[in-house]
C-alpha positions as a Markdown table, in Angstrom:
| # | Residue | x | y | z |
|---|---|---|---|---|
| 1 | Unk | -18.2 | 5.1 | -41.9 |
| 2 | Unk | -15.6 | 2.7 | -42.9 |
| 3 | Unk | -13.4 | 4.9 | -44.0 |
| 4 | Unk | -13.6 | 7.0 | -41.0 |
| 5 | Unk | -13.2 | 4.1 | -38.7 |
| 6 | Unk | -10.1 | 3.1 | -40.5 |
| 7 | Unk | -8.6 | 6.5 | -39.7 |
| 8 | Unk | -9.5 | 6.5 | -36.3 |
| 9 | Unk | -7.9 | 3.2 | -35.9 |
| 10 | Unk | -4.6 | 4.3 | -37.6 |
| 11 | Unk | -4.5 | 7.2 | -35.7 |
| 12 | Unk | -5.6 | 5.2 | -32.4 |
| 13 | Unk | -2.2 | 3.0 | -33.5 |
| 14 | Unk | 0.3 | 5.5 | -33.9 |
| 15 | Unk | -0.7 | 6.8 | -30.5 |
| 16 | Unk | -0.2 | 3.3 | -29.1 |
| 17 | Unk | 3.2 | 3.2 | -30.6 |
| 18 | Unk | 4.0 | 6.5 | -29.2 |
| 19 | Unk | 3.4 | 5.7 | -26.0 |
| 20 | Unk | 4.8 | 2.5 | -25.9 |
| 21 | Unk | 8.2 | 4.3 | -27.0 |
| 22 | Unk | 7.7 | 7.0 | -24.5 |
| 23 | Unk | 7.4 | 4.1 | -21.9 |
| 24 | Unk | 10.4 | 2.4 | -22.8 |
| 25 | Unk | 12.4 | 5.8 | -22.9 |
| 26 | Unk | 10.9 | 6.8 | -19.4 |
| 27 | Unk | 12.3 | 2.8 | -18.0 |
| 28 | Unk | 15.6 | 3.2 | -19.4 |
| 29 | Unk | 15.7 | 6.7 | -18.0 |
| 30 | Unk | 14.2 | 5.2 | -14.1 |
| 31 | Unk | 16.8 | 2.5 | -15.1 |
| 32 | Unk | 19.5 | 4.9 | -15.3 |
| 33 | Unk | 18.3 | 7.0 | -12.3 |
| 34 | Unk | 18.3 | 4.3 | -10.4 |
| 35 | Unk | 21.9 | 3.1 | -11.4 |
| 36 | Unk | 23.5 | 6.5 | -10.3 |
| 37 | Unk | 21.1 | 6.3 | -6.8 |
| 38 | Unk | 22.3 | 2.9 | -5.8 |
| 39 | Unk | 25.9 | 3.7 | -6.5 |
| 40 | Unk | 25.4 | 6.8 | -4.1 |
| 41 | Unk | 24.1 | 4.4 | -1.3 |
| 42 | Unk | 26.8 | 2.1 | -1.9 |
| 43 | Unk | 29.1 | 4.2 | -0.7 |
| 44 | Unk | 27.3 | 6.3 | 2.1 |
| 45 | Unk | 25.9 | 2.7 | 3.2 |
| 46 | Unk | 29.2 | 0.8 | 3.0 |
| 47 | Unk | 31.6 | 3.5 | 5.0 |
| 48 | Unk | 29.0 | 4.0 | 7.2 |
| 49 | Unk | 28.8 | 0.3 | 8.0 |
| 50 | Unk | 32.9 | 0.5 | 8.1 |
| 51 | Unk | 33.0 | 3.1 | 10.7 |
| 52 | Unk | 30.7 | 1.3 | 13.2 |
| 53 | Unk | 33.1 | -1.6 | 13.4 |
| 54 | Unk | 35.5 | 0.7 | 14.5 |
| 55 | Unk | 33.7 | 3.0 | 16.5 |
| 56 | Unk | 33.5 | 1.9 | 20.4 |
| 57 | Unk | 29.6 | 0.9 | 21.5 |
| 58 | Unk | 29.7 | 3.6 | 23.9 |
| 59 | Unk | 30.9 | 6.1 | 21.3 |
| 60 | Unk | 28.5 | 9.4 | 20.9 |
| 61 | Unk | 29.1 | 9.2 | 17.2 |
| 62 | Unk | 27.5 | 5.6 | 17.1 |
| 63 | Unk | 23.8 | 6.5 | 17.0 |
| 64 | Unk | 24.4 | 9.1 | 14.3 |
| 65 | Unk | 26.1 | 6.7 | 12.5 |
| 66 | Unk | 23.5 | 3.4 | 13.0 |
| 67 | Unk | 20.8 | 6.6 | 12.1 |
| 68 | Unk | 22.6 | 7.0 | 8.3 |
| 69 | Unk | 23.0 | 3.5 | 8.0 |
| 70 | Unk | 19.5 | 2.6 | 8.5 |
| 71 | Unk | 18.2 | 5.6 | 6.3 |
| 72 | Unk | 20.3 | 4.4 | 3.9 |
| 73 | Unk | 18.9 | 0.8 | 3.7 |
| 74 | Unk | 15.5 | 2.5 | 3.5 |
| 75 | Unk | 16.4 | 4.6 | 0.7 |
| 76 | Unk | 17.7 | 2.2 | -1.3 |
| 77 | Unk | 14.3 | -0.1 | -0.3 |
| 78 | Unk | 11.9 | 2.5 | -1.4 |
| 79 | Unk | 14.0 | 3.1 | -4.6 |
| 80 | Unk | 14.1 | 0.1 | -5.4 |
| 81 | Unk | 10.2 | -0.4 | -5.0 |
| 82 | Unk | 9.4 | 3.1 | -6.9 |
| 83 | Unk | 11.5 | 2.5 | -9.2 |
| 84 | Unk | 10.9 | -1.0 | -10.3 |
| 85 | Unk | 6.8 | -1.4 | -9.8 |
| 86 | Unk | 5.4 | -4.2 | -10.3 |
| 87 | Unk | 8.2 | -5.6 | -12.5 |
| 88 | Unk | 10.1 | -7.2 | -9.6 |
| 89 | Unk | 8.8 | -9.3 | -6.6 |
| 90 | Unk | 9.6 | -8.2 | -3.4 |
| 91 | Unk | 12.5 | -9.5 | -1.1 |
| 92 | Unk | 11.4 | -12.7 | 0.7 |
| 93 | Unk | 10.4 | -12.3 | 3.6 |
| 94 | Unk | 12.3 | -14.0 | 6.8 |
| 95 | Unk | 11.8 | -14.4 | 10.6 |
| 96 | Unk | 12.4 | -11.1 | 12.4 |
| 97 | Unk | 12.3 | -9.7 | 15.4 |
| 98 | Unk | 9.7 | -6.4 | 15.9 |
| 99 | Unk | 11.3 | -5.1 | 18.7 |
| 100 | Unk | 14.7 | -4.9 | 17.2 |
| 101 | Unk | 13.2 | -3.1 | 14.2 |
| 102 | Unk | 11.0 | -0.8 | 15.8 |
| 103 | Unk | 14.5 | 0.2 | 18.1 |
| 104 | Unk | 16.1 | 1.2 | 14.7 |
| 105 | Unk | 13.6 | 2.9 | 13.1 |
| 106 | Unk | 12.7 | 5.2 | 16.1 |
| 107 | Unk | 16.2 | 6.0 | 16.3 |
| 108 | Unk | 15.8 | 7.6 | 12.7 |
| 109 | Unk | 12.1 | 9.4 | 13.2 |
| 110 | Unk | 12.7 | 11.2 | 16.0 |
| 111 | Unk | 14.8 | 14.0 | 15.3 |
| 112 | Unk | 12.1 | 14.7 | 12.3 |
| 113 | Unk | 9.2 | 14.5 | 14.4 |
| 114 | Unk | 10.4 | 18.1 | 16.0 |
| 115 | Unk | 10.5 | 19.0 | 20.1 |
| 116 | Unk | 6.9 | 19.3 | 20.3 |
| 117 | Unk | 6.0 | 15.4 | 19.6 |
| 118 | Unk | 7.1 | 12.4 | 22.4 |
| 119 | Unk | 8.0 | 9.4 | 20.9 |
| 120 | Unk | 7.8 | 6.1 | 22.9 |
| 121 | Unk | 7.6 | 2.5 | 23.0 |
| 122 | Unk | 6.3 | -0.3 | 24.8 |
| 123 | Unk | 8.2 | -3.5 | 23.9 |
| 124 | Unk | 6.7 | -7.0 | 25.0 |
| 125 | Unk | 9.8 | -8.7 | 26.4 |
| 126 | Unk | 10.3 | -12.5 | 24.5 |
| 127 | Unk | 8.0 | -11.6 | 21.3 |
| 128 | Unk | 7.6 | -13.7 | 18.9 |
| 129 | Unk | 9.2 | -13.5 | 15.8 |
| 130 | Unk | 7.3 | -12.8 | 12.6 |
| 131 | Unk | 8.2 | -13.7 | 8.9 |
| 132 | Unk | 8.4 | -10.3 | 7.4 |
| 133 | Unk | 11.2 | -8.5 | 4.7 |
| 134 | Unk | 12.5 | -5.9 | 7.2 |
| 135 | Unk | 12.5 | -2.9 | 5.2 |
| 136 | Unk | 8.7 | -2.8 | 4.0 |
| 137 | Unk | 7.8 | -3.3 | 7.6 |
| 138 | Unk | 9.7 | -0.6 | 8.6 |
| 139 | Unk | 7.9 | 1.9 | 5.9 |
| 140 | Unk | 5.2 | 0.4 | 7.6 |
| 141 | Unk | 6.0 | 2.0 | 11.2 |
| 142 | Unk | 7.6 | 5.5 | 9.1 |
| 143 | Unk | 4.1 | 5.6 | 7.3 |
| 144 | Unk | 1.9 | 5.4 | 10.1 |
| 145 | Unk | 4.4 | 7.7 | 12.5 |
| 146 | Unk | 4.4 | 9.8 | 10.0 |
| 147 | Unk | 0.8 | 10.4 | 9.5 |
| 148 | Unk | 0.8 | 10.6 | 13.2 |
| 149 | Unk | 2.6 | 13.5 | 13.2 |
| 150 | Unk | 1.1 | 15.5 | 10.7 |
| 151 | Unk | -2.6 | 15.0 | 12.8 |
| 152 | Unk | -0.7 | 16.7 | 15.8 |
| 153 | Unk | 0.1 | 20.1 | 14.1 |
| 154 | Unk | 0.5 | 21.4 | 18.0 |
| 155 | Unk | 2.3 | 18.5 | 19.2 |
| 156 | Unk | 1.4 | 15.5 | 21.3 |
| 157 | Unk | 2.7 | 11.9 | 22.0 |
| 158 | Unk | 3.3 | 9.0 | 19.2 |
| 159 | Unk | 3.0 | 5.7 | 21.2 |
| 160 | Unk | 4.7 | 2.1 | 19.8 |
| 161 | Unk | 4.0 | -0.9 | 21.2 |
| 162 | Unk | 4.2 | -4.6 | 20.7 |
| 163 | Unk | 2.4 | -7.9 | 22.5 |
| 164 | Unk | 2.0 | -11.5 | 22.1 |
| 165 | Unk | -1.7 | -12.3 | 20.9 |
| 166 | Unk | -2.6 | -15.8 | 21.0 |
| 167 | Unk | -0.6 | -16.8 | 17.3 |
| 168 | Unk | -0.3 | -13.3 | 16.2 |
| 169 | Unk | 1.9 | -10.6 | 17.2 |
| 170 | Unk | 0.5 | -7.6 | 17.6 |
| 171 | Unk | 2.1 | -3.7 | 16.6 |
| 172 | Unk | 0.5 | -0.6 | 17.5 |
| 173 | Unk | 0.7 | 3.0 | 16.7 |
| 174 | Unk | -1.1 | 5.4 | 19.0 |
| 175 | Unk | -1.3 | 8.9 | 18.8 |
| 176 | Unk | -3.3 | 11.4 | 20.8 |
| 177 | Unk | -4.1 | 13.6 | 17.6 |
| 178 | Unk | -6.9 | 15.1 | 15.9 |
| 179 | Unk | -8.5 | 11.6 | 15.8 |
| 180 | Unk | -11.0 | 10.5 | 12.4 |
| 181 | Unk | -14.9 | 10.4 | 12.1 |
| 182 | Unk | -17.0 | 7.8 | 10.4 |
| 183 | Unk | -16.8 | 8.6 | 6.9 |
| 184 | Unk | -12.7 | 9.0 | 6.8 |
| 185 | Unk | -12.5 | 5.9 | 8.7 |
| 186 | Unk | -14.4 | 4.3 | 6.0 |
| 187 | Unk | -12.2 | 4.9 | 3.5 |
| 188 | Unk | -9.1 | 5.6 | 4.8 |
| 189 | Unk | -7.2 | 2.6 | 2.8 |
| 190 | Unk | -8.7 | 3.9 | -0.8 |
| 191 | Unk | -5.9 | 4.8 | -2.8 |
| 192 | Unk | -5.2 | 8.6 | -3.5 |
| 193 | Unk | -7.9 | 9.4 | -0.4 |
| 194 | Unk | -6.4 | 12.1 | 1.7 |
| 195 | Unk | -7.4 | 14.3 | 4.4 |
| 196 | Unk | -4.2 | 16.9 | 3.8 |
| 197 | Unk | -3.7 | 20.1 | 2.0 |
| 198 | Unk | -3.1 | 19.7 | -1.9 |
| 199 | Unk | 0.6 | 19.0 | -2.1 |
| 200 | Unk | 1.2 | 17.5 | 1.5 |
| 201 | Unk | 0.0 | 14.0 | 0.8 |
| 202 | Unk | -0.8 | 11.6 | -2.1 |
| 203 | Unk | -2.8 | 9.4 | -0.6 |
| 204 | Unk | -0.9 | 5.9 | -0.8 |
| 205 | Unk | 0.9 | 5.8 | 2.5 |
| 206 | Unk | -2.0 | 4.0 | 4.2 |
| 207 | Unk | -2.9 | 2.0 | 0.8 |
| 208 | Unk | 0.8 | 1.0 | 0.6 |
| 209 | Unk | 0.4 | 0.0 | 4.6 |
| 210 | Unk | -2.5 | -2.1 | 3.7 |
| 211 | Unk | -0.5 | -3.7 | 1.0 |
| 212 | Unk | 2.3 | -4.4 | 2.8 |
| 213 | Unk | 0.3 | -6.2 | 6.0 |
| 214 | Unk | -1.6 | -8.1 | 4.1 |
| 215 | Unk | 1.4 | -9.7 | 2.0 |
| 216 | Unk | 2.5 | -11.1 | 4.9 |
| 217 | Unk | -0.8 | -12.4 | 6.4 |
| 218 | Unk | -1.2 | -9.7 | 8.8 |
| 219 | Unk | -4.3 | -8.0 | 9.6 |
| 220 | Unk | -4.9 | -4.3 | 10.2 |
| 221 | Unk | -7.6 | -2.4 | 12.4 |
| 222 | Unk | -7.9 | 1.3 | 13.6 |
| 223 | Unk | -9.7 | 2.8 | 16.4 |
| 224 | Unk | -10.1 | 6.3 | 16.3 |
| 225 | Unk | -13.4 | 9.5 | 17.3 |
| 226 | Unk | -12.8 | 12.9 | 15.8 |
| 227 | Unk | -10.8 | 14.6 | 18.6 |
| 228 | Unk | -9.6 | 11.8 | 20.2 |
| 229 | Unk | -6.8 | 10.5 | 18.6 |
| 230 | Unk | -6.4 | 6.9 | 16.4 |
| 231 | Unk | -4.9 | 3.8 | 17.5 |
| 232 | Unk | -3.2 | 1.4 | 14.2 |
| 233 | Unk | -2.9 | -2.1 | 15.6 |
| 234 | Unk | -1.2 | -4.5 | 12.7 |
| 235 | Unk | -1.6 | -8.3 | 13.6 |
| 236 | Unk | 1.1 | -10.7 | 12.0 |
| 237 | Unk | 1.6 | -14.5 | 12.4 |
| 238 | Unk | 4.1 | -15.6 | 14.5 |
| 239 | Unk | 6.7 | -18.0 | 13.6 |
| 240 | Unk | 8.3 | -20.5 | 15.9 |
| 241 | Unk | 11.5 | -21.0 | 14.3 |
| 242 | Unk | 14.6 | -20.3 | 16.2 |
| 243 | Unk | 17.8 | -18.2 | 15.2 |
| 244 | Unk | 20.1 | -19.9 | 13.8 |
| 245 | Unk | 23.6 | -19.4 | 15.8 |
| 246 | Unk | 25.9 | -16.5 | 14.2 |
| 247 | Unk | 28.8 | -18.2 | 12.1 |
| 248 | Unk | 32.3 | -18.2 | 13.5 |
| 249 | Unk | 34.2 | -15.2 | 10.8 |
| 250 | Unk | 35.8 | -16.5 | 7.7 |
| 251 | Unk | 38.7 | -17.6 | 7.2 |
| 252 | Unk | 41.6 | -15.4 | 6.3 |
| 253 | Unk | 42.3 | -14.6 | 3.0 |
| 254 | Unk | 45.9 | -15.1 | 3.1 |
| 255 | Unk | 47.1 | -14.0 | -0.2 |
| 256 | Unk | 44.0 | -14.3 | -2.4 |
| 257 | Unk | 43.7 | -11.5 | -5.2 |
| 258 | Unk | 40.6 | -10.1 | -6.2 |
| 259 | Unk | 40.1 | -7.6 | -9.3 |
| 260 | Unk | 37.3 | -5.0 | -9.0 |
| 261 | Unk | 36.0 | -3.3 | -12.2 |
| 262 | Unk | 33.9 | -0.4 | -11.8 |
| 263 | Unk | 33.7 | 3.1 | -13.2 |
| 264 | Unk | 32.9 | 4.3 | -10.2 |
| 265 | Unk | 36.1 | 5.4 | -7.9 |
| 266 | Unk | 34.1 | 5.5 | -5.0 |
| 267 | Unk | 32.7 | 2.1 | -5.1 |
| 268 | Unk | 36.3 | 0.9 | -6.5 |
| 269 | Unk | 37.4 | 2.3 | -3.2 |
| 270 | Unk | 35.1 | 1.2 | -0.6 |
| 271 | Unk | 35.1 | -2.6 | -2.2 |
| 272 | Unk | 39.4 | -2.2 | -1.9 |
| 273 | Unk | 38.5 | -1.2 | 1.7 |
| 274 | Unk | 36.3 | -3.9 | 2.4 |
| 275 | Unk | 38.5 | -6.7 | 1.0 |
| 276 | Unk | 41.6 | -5.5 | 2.8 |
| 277 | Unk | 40.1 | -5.4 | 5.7 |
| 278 | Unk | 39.9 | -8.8 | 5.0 |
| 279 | Unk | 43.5 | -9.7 | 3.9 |
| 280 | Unk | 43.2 | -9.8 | 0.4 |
| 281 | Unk | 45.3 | -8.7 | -2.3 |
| 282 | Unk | 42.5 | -6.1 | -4.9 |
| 283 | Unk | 43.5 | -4.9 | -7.9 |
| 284 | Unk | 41.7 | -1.8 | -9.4 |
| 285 | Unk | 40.3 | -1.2 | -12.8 |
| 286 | Unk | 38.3 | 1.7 | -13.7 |
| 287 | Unk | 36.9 | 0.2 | -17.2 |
| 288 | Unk | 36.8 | -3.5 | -18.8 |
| 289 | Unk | 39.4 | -3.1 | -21.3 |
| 290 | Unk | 42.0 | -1.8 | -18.8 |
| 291 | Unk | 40.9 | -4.5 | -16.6 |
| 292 | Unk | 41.7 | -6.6 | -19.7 |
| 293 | Unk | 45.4 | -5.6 | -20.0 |
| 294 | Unk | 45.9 | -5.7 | -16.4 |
| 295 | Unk | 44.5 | -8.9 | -16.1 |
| 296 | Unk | 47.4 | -9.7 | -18.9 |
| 297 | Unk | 50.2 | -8.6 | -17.4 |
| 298 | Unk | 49.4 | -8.8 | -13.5 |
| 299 | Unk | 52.4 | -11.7 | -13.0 |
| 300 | Unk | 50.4 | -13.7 | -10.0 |
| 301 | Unk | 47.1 | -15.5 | -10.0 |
| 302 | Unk | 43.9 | -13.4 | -9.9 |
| 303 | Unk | 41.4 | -15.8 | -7.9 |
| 304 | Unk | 37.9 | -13.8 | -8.2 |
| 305 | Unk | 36.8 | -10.4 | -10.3 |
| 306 | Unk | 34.1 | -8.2 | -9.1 |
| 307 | Unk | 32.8 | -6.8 | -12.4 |
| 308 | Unk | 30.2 | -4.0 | -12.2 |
| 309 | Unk | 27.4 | -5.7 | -14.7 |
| 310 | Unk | 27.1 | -2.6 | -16.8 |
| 311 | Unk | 24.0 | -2.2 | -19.4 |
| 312 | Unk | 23.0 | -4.6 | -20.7 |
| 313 | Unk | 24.1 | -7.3 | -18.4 |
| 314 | Unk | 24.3 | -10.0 | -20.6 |
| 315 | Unk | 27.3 | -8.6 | -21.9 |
| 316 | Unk | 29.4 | -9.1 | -19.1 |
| 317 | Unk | 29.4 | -12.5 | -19.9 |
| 318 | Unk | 31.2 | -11.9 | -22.9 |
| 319 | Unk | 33.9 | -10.0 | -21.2 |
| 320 | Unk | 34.6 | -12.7 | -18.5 |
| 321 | Unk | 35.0 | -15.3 | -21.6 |
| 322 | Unk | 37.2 | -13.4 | -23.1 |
| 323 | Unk | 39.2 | -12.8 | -19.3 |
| 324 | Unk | 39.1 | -16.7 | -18.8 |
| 325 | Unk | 40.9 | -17.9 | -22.5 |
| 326 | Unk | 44.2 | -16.8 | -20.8 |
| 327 | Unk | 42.5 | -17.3 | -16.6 |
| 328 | Unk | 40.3 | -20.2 | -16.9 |
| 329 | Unk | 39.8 | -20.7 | -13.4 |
| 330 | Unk | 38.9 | -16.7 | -12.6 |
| 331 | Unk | 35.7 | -16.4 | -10.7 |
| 332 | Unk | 33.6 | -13.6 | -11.2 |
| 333 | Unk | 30.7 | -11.6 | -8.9 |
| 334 | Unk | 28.8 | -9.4 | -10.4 |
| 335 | Unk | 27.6 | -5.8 | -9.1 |
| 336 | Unk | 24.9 | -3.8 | -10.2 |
| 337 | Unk | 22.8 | -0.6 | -9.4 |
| 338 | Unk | 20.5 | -0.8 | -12.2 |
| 339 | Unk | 17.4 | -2.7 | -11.4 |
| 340 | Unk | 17.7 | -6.4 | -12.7 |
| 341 | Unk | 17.5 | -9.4 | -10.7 |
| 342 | Unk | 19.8 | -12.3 | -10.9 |
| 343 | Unk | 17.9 | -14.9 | -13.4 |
| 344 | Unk | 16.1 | -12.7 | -15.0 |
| 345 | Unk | 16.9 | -12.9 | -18.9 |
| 346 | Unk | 19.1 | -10.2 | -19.2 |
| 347 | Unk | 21.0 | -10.9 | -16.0 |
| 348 | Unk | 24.6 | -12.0 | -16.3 |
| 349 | Unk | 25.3 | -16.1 | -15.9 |
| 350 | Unk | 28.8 | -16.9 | -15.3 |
| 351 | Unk | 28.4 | -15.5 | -11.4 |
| 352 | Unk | 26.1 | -14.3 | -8.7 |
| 353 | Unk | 24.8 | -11.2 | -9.3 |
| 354 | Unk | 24.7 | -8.7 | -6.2 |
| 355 | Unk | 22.4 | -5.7 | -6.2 |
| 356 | Unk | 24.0 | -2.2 | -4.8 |
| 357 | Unk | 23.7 | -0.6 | -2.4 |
| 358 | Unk | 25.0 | -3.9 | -0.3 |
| 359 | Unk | 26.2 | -4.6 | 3.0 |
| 360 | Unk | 29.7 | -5.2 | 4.4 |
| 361 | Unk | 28.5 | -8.1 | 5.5 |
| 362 | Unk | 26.4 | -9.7 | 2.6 |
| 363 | Unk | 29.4 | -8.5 | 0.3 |
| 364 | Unk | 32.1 | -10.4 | 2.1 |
| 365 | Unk | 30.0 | -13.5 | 2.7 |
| 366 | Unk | 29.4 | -13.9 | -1.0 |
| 367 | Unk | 33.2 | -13.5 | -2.1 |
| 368 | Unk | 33.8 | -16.2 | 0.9 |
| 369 | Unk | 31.4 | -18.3 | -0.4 |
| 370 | Unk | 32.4 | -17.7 | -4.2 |
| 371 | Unk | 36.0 | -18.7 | -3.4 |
| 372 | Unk | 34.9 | -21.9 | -1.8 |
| 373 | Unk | 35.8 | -20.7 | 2.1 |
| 374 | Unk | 33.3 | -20.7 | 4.9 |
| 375 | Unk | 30.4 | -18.2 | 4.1 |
């Protein structure tokens, strides 16, 4: 008996090792995935971004645009949370406005909920703001439109609205399909439970919902009779905080020069965009060692780097060291697309790090702020 049990437990260890090693392959390999994902929604993200400030508000192109852009941000959201689990926290959460988001996301799910489904909406005028991260919320409304639509196989009409409740505000999704009876009502939250044909659903999209409402305080209820249709109403607390006044644009650059290091051309090339656009002087550099050199023999003074973080991280450090013996006073912001937070251990230290895909805007606060000018 001993000896048996020994066996089993040796055997029970090299299993263990095995699959911790086929764990760690399958992170560096989400890791990686991820890396060459974010990248991708840098660019369509950032040029997308750059062509609505130039396109006129009345321009036909404009919702097309504002469509990609958002997709994009919700790409890169659900990415993000797939990829990364339970290893990162999710984005804090801050006061939004429900109407607003609701506006963007419709503008995305109609042209995939086909000619035979009416979206529409019913926005409270002065709602309340709620504390919420803006792109969980807005899975939120995709995952309960979405299972709208698949209950109306013949068509019918989706219905969004919002209200003022007391100290909640309230967010409803209406739909006049094939409705639930007792029993799927009952468990309609379970993970994995589904109604739908193998392969058309998993069953997490109204588990993930549930998550996501309760994180923030919010409630959820559903109404719905086989036949008749279901009603999701999604109660969050209201803040009372007002919006802070939009900042007056940064100053001009005047003749500031920035280095970008990335092997990526087409991030090289939308960060040059960006920073020209606002008056500075970029150097390029597809690698760190001709980065290096350039940083060398460039004649003038180079007053920031933006250093993809590379893997691992930490080592950036060590390249920006080495950079700063002959440029002590170099600054340095670092970009990433793999999935590591700034302060986590392996994160960089010497600058902030900034996760891709970005925004115009978040990109050219931080080198405003990193430079010392008005974020």
């Amino acid at each position: 008996m001993t000896a048996e049990g020994g066996e089993v437990s040796g055997a029970g260890a090299v299993s263990l090792e095995q699959a911790l090693a086929d764990n760690a392959t399958l992170r560096r390999h989400a890791s990686s995935v991820a890396h060459d994902f974010n990248n991708l929604l840098a660019v369509i993200s950032g040029y997308t971004e750059l062509m609505l400030r130039r396109l006129r508000p009345d321009d036909p192109m404009r919702r097309n645009a504002e469509a990609i852009k958002r997709a994009a941000e919700w790409g890169a959201a659900l990415a993000q949370q797939a990829l990364a689990g339970s290893r990162q926290p999710p984005p804090a959460p801050s006061p939004m406005d429900l109407n607003q988001l609701v506006t963007n996301v419709t503008r995305v799910l109609q042209p995939v909920l086909g000619d035979t489904i009416e979206l529409t909406t019913r926005l409270a005028p002065g709602l309340a703001r709620v504390s919420v991260n803006a792109h969980q919320i807005g899975q939120v409304i995709m995952n309960l439109v979405v299972n709208a639509r698949d209950a109306m196989p013949d068509g019918g009409r989706i219905v969004i609205e919002t209200a003022n409740v007391g100290q909640v505000v309230m967010l409803s999704v209406s739909d006049t399909g094939s409705g639930m009876d007792d029993e799927t009502r009952a468990r309609l939250f379970e993970p994995y439970f589904t109604t739908k044909e193998p392969g058309r659903g998993t069953g997490l999209g109204l588990a993930t919902v549930h998550d996501i409402v309760t994180q923030f305080g919010g409630q959820i209820s559903v109404l719905s009779d086989a036949g008749s249709g279901s009603t999701f109403k999604i109660y969050l607390p209201r803040v009372d905080e007002t919006v802070a006044p939009a900042g007056a644009p940064g100053r001009s650059a005047g003749a500031q020069t920035v280095l970008v290091v990335d092997d990526e051309s087409e991030v090289r090339d939308l960060i040059r965009e960006i920073l020209e656009l606002q008056d500075y002087v970029v150097l390029e550099a597809g690698d760190r060692e001709s980065a290096f050199a350039l940083a060398g023999r460039h004649a003038g003074a180079i007053d920031l780097m933006v250093v993809d973080a590379g893997v691992p991280p930490m080592l950036a450090d060590e390249w920006v060291k080495r950079v700063r013996v002959t440029r002590p006073a170099i600054k340095v912001i670092y970009v990433s697309g793999y999935l590591s937070d700034e302060g986590s251990m392996d994160a960089p230290t010497l600058g902030p790090l900034l996760q891709k895909p970005f925004t115009v805007g978040a990109f050219t606060k931080l080198v405003r702020l990193v430079l010392g000018g008005t974020p």
